[in-house]
Structure formats: C-alpha cells, structure tokens
PyMOL Python script that loads the backbone (N, CA, C, O; Angstrom):
from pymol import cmd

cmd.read_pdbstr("""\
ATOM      1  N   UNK A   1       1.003  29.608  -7.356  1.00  0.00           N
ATOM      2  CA  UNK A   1       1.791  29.320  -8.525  1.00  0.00           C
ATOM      3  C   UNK A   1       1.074  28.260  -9.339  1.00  0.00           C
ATOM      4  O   UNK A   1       0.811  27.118  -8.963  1.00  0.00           O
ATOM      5  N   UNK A   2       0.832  28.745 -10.371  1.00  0.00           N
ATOM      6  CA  UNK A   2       0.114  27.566 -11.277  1.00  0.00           C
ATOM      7  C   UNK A   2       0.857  27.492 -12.703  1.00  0.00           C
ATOM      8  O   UNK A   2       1.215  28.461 -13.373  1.00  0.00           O
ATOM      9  N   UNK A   3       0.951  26.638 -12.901  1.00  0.00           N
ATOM     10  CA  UNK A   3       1.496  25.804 -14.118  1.00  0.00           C
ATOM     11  C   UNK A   3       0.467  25.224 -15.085  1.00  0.00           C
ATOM     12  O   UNK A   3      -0.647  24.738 -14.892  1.00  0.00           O
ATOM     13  N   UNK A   4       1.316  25.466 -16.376  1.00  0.00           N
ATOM     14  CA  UNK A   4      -0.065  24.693 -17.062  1.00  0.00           C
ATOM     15  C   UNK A   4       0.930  23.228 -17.282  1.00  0.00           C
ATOM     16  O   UNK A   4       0.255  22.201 -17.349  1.00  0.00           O
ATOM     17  N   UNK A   5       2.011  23.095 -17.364  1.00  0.00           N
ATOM     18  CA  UNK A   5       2.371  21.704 -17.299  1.00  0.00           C
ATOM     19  C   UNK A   5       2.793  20.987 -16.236  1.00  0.00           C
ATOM     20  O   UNK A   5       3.001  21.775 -15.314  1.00  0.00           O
ATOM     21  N   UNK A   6       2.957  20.179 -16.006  1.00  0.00           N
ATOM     22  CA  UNK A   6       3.573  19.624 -14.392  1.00  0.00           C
ATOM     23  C   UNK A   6       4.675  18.436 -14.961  1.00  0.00           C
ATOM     24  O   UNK A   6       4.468  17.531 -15.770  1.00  0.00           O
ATOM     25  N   UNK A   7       6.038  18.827 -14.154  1.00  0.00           N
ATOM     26  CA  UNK A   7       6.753  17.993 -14.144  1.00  0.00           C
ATOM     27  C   UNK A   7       7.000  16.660 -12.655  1.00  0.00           C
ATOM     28  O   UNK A   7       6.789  17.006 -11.493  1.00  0.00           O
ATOM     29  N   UNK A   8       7.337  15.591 -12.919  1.00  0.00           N
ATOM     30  CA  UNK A   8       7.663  14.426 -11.897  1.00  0.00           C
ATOM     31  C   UNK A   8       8.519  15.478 -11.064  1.00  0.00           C
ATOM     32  O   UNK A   8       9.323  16.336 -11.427  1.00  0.00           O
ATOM     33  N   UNK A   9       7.850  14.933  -9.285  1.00  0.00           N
ATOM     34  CA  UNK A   9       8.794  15.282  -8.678  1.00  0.00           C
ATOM     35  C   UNK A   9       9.141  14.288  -7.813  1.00  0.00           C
ATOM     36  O   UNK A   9       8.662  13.156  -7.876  1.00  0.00           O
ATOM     37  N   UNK A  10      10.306  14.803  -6.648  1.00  0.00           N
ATOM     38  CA  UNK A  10      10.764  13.124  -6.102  1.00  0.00           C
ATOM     39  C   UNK A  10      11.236  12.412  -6.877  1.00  0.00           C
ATOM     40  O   UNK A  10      11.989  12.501  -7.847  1.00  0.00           O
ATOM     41  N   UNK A  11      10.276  11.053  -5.916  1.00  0.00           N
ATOM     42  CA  UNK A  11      10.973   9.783  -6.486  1.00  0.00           C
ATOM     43  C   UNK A  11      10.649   9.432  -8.139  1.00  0.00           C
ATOM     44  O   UNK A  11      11.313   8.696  -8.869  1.00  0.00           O
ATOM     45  N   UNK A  12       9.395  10.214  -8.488  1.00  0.00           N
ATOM     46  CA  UNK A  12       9.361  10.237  -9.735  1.00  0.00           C
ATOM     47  C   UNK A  12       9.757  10.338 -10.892  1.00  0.00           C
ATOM     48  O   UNK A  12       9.511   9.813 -11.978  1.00  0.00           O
ATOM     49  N   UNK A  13      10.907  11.672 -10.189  1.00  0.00           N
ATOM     50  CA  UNK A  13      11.716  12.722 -11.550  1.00  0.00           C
ATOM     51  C   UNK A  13      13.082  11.799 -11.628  1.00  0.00           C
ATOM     52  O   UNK A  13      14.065  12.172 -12.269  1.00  0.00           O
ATOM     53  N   UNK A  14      13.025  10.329 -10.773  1.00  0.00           N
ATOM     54  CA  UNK A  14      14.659   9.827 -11.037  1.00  0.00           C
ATOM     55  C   UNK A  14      14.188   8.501 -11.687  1.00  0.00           C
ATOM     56  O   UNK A  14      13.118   7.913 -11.846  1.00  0.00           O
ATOM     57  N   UNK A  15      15.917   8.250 -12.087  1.00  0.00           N
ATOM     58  CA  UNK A  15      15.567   7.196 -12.452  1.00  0.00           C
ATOM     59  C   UNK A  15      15.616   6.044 -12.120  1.00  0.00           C
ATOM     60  O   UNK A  15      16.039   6.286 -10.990  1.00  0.00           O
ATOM     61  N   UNK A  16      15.508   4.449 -12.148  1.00  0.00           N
ATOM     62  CA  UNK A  16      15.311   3.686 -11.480  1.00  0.00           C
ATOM     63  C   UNK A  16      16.516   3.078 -10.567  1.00  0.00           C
ATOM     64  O   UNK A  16      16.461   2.575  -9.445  1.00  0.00           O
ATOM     65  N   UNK A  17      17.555   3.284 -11.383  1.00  0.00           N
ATOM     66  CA  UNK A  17      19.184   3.323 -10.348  1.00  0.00           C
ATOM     67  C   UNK A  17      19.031   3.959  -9.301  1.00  0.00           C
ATOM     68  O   UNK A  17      19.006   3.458  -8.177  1.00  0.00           O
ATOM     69  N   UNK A  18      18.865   5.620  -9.683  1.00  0.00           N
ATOM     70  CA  UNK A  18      19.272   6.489  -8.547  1.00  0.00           C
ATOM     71  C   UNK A  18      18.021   5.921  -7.191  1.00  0.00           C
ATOM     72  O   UNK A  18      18.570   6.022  -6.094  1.00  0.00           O
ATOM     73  N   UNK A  19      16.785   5.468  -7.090  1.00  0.00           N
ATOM     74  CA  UNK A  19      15.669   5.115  -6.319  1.00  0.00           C
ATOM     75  C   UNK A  19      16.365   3.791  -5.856  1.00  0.00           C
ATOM     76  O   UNK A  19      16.504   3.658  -4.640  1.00  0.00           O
ATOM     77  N   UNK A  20      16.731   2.988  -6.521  1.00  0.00           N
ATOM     78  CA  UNK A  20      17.241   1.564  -5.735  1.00  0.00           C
ATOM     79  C   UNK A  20      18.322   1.821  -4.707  1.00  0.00           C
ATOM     80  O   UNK A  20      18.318   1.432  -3.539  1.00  0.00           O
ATOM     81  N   UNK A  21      19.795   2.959  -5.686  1.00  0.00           N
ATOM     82  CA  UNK A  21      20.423   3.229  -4.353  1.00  0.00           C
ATOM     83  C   UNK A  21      20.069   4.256  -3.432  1.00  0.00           C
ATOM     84  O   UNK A  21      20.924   4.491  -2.578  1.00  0.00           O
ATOM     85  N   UNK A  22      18.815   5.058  -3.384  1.00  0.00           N
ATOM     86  CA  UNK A  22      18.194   5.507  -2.227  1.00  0.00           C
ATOM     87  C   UNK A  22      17.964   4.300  -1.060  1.00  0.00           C
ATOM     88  O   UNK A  22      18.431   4.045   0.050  1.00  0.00           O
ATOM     89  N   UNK A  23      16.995   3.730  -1.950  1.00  0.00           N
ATOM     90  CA  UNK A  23      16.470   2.683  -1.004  1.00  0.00           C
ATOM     91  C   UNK A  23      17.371   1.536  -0.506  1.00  0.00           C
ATOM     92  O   UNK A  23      17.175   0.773   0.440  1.00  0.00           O
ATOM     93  N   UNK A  24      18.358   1.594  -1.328  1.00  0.00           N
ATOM     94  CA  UNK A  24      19.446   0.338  -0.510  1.00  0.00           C
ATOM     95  C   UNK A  24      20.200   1.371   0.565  1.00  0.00           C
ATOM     96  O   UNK A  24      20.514   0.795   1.607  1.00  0.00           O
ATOM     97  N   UNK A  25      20.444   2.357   0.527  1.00  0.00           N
ATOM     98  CA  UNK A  25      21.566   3.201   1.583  1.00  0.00           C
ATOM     99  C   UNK A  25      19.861   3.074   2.972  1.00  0.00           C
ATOM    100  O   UNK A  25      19.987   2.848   4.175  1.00  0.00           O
ATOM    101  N   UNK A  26      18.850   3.248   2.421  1.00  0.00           N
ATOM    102  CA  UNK A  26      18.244   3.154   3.942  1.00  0.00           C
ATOM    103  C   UNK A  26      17.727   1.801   4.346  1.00  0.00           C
ATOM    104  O   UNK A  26      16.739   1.905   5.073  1.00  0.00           O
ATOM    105  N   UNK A  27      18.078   0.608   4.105  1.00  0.00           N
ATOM    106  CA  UNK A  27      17.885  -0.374   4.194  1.00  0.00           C
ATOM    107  C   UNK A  27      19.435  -1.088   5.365  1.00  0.00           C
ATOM    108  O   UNK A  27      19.534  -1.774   6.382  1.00  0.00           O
ATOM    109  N   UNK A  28      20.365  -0.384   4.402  1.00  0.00           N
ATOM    110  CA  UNK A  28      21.446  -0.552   4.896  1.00  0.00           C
ATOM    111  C   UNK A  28      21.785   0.214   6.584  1.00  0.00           C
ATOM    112  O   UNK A  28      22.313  -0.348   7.544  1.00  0.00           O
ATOM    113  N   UNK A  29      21.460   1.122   6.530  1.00  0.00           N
ATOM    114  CA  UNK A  29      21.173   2.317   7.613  1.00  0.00           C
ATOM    115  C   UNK A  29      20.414   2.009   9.035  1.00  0.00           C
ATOM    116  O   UNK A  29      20.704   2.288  10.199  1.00  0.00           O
ATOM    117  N   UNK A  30      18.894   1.044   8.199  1.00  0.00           N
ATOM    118  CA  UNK A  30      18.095   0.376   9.070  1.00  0.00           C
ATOM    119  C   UNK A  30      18.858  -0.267   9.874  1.00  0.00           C
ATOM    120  O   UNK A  30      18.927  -0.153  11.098  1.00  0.00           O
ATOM    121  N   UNK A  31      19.504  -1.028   9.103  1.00  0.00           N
ATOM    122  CA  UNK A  31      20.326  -2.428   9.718  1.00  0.00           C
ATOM    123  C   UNK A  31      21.182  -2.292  10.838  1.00  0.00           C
ATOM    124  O   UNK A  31      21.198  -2.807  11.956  1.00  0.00           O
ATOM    125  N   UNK A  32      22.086  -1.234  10.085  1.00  0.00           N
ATOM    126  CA  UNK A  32      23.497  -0.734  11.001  1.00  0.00           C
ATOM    127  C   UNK A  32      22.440   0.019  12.344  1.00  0.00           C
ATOM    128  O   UNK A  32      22.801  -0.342  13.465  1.00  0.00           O
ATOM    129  N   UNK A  33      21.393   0.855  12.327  1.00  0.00           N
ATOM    130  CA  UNK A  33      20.915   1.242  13.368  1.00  0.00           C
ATOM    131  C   UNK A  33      20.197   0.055  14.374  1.00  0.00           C
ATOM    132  O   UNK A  33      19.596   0.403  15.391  1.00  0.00           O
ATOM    133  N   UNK A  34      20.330  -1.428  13.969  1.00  0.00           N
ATOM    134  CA  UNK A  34      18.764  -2.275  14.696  1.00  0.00           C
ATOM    135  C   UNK A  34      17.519  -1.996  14.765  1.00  0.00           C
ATOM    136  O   UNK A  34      16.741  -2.600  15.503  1.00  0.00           O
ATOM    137  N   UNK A  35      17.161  -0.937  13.910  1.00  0.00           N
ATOM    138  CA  UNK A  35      16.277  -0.947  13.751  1.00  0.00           C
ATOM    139  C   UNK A  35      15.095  -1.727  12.352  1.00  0.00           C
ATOM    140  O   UNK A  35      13.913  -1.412  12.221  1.00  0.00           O
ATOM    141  N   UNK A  36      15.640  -2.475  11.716  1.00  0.00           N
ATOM    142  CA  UNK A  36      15.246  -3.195  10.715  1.00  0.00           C
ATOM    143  C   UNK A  36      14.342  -3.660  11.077  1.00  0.00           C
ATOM    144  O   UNK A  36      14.230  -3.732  12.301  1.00  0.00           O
ATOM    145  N   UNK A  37      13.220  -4.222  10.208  1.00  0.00           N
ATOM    146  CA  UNK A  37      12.562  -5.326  10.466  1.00  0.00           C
ATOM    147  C   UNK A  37      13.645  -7.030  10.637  1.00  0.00           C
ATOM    148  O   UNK A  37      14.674  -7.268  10.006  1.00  0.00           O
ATOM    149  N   UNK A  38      13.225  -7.605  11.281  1.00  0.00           N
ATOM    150  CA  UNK A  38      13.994  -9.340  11.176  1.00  0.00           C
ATOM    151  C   UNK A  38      12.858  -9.917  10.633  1.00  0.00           C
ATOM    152  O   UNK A  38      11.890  -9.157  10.589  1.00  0.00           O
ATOM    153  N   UNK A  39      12.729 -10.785  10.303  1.00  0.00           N
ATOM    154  CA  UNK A  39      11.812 -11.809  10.188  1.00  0.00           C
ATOM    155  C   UNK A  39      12.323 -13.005  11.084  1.00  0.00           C
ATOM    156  O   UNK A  39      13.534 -13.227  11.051  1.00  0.00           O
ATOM    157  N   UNK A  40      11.475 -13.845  11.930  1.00  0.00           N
ATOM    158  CA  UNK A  40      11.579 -14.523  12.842  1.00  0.00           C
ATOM    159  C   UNK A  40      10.557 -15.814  12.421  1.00  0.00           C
ATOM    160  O   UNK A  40       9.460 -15.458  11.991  1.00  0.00           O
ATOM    161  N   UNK A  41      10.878 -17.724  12.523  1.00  0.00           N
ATOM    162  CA  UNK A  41       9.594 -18.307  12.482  1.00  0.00           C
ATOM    163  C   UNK A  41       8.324 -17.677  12.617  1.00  0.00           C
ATOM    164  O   UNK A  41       7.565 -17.474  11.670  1.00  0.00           O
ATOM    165  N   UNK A  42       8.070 -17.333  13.948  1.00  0.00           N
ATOM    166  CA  UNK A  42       7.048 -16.866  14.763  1.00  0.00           C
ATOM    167  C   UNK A  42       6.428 -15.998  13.973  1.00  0.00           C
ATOM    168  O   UNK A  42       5.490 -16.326  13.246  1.00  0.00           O
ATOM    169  N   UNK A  43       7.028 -14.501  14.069  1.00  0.00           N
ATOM    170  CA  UNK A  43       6.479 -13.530  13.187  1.00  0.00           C
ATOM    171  C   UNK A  43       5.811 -13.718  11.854  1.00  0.00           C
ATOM    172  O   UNK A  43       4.721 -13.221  11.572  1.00  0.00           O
ATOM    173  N   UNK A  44       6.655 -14.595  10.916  1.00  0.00           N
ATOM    174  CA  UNK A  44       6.443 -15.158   9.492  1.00  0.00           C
ATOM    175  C   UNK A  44       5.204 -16.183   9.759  1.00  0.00           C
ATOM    176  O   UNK A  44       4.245 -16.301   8.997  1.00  0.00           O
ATOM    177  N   UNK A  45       5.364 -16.796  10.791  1.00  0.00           N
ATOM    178  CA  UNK A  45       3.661 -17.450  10.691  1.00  0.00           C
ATOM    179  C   UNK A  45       2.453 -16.408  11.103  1.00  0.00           C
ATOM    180  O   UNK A  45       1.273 -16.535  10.776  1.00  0.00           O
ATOM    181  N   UNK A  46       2.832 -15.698  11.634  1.00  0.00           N
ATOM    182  CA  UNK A  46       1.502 -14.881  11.927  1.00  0.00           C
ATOM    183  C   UNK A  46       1.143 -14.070  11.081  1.00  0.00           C
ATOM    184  O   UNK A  46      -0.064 -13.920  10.887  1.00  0.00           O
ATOM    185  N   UNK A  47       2.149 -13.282  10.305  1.00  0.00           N
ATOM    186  CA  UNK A  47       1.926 -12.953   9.307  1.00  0.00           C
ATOM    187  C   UNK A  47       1.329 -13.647   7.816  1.00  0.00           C
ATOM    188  O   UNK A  47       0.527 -13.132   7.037  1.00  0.00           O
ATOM    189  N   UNK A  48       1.929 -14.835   7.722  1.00  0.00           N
ATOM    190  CA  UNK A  48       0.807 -15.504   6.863  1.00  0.00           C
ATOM    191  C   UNK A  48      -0.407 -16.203   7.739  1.00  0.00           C
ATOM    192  O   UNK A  48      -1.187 -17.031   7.269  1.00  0.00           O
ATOM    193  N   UNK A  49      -0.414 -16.003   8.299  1.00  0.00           N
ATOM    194  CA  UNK A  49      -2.314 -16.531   8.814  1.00  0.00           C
ATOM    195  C   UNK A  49      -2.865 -15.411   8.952  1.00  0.00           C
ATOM    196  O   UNK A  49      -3.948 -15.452   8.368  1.00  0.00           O
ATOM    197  N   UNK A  50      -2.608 -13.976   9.635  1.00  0.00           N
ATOM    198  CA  UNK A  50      -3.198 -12.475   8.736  1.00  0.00           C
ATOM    199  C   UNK A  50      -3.249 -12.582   7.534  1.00  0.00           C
ATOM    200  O   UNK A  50      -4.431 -12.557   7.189  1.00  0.00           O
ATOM    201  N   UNK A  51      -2.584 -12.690   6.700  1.00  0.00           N
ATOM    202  CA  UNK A  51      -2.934 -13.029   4.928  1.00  0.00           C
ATOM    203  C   UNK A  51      -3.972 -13.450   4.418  1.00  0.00           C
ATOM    204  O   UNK A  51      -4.731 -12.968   3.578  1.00  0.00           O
ATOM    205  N   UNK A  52      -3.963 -15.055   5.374  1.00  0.00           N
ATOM    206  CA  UNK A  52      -4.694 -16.178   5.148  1.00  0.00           C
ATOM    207  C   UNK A  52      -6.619 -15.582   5.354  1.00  0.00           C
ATOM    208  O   UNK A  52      -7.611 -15.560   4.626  1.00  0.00           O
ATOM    209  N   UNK A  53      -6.312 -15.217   6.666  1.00  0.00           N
ATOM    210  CA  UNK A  53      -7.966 -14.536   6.998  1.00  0.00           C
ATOM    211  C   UNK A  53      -8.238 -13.658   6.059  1.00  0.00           C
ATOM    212  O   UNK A  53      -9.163 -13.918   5.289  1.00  0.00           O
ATOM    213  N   UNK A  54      -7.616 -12.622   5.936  1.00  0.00           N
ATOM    214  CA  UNK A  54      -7.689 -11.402   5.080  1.00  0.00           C
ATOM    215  C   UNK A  54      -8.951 -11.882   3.923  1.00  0.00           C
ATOM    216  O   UNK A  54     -10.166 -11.743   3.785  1.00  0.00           O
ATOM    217  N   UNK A  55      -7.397 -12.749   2.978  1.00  0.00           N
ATOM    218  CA  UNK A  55      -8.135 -13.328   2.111  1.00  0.00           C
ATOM    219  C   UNK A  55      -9.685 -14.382   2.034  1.00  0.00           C
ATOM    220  O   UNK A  55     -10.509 -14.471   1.123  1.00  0.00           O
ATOM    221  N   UNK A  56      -9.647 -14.880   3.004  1.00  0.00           N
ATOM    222  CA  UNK A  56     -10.866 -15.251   3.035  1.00  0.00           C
ATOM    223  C   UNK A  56     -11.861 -14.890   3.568  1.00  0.00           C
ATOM    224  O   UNK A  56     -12.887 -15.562   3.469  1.00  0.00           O
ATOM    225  N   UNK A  57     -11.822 -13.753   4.260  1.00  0.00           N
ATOM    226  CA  UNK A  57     -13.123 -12.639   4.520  1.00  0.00           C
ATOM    227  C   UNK A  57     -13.490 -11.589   3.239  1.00  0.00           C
ATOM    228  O   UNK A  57     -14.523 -11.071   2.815  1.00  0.00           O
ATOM    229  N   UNK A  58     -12.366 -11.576   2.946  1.00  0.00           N
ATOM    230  CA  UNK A  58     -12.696 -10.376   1.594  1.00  0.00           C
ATOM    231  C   UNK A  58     -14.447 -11.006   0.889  1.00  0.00           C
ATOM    232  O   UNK A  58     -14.913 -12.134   0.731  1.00  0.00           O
ATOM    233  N   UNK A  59     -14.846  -9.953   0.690  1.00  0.00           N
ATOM    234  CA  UNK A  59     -15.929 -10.119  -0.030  1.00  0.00           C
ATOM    235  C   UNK A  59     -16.005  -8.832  -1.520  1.00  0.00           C
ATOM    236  O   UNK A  59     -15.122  -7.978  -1.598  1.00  0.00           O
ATOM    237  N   UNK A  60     -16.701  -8.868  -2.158  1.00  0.00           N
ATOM    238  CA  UNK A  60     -16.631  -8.355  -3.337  1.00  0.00           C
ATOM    239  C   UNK A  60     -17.733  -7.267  -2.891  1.00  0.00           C
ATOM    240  O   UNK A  60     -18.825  -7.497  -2.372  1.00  0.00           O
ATOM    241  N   UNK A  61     -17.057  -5.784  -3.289  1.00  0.00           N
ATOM    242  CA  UNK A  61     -17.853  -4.633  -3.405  1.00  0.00           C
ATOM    243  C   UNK A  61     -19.004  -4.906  -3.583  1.00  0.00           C
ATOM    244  O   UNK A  61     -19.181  -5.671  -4.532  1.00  0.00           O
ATOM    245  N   UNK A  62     -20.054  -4.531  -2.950  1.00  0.00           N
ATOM    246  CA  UNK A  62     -21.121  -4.127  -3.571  1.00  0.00           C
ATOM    247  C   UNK A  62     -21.787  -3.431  -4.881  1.00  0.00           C
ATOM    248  O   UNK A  62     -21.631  -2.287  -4.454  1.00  0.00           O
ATOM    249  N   UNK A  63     -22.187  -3.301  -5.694  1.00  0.00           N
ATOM    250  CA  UNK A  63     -22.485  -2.211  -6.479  1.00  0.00           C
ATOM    251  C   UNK A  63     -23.329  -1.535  -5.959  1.00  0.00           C
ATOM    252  O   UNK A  63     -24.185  -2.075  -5.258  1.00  0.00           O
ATOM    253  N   UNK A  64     -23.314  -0.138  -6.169  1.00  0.00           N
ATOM    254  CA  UNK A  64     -24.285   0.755  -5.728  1.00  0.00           C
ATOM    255  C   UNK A  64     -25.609   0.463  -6.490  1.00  0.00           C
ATOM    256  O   UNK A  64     -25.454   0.560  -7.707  1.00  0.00           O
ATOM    257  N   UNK A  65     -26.571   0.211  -6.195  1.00  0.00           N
ATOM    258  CA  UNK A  65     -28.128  -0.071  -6.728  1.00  0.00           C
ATOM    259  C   UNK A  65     -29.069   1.316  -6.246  1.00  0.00           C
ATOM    260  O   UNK A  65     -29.312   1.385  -5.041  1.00  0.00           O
ATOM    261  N   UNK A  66     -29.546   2.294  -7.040  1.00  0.00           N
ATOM    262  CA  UNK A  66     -30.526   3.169  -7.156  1.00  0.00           C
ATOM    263  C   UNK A  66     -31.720   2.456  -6.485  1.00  0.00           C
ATOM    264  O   UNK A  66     -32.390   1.458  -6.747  1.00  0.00           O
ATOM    265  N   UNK A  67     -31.702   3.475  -5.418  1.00  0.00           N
ATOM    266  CA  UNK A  67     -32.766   2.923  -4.852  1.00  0.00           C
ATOM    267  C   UNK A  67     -34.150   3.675  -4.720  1.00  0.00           C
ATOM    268  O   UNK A  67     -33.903   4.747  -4.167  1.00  0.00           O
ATOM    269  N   UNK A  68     -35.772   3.551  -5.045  1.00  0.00           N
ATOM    270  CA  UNK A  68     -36.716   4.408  -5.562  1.00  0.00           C
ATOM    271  C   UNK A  68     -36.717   5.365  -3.953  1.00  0.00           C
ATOM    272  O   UNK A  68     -36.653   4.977  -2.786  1.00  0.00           O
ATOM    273  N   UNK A  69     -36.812   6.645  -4.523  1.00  0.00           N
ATOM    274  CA  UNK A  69     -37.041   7.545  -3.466  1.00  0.00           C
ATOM    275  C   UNK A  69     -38.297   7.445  -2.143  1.00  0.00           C
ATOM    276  O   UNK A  69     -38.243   7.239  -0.931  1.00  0.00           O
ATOM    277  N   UNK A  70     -39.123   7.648  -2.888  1.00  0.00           N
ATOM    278  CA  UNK A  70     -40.726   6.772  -1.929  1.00  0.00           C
ATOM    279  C   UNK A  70     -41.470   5.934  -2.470  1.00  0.00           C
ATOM    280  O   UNK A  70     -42.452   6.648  -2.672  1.00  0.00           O
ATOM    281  N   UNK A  71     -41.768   4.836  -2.901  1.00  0.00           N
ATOM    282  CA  UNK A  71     -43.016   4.303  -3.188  1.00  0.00           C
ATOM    283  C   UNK A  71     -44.458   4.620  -2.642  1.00  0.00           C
ATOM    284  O   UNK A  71     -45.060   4.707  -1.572  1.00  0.00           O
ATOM    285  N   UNK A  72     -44.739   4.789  -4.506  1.00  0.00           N
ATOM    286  CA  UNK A  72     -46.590   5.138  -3.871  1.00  0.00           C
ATOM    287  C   UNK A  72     -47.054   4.075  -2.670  1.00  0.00           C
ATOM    288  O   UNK A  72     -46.668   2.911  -2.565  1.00  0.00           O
ATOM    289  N   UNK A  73     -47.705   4.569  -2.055  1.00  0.00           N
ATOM    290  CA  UNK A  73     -48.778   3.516  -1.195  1.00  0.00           C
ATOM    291  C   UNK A  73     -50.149   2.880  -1.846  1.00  0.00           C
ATOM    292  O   UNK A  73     -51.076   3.665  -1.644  1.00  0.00           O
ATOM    293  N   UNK A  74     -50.549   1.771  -2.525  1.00  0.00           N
ATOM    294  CA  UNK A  74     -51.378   1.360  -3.120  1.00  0.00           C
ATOM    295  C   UNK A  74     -52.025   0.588  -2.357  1.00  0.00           C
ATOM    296  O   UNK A  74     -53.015  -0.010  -2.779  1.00  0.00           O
TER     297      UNK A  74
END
""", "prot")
cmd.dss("prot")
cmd.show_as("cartoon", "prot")
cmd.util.cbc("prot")
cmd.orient("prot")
C-alpha cells in the first residue's frame, strides 16, 4: 500500500490533552500496580554521579578526514 501523502499516526495524530491523559492513566496504573519507579536518596545520588561521568568523558565527534588512498613511495 503506498500513499503519496502520509498522515500522523499514534501519538502523533493526537492532541496534546488526549497524550498527557494517556500518559497520566499509565503513570497512575504504574503506581496502583508497585511497579513505578521511586526515587530513593541512594538511587538519586547514583544517578547523578552517572550524569556527572557521562558528562565528563563525552568527547566531541570526530570529523571524518579523507584519507589519501596510497602514497607514492619517493
């Protein structure tokens, strides 16, 4: 089936109400099941010191540089 136009589908084709109360009924759902995330001291520090490294290992892409196929031998 091919289309020459394409319409939003999903979460796309709604609008920003109807997506918040998606996402609040499974938030809510989480909860009532225990299955939620908590946030805990503990957890919340480890999670920002993962952050913390993250960010300071990141290094900046490389650019790709063309590199000469063979050099003559002179």
């Amino acid at each position: 089936m091919s289309s020459t136009s394409t319409k939003p589908r999903g979460f796309a084709a709604m609008t920003p109400e109807q997506r918040t109360e998606i996402s609040r009924k499974g938030g809510v759902t989480a909860h009532l099941k225990g299955t939620a995330h908590q946030w805990n001291p503990v957890t919340a520090q480890e999670a920002g010191r993962k952050g913390g490294l993250a960010r300071r290992t990141k290094t900046p892409m490389a650019s790709p540089v063309a590199q000469p196929a063979d050099k003559p031998k002179t």
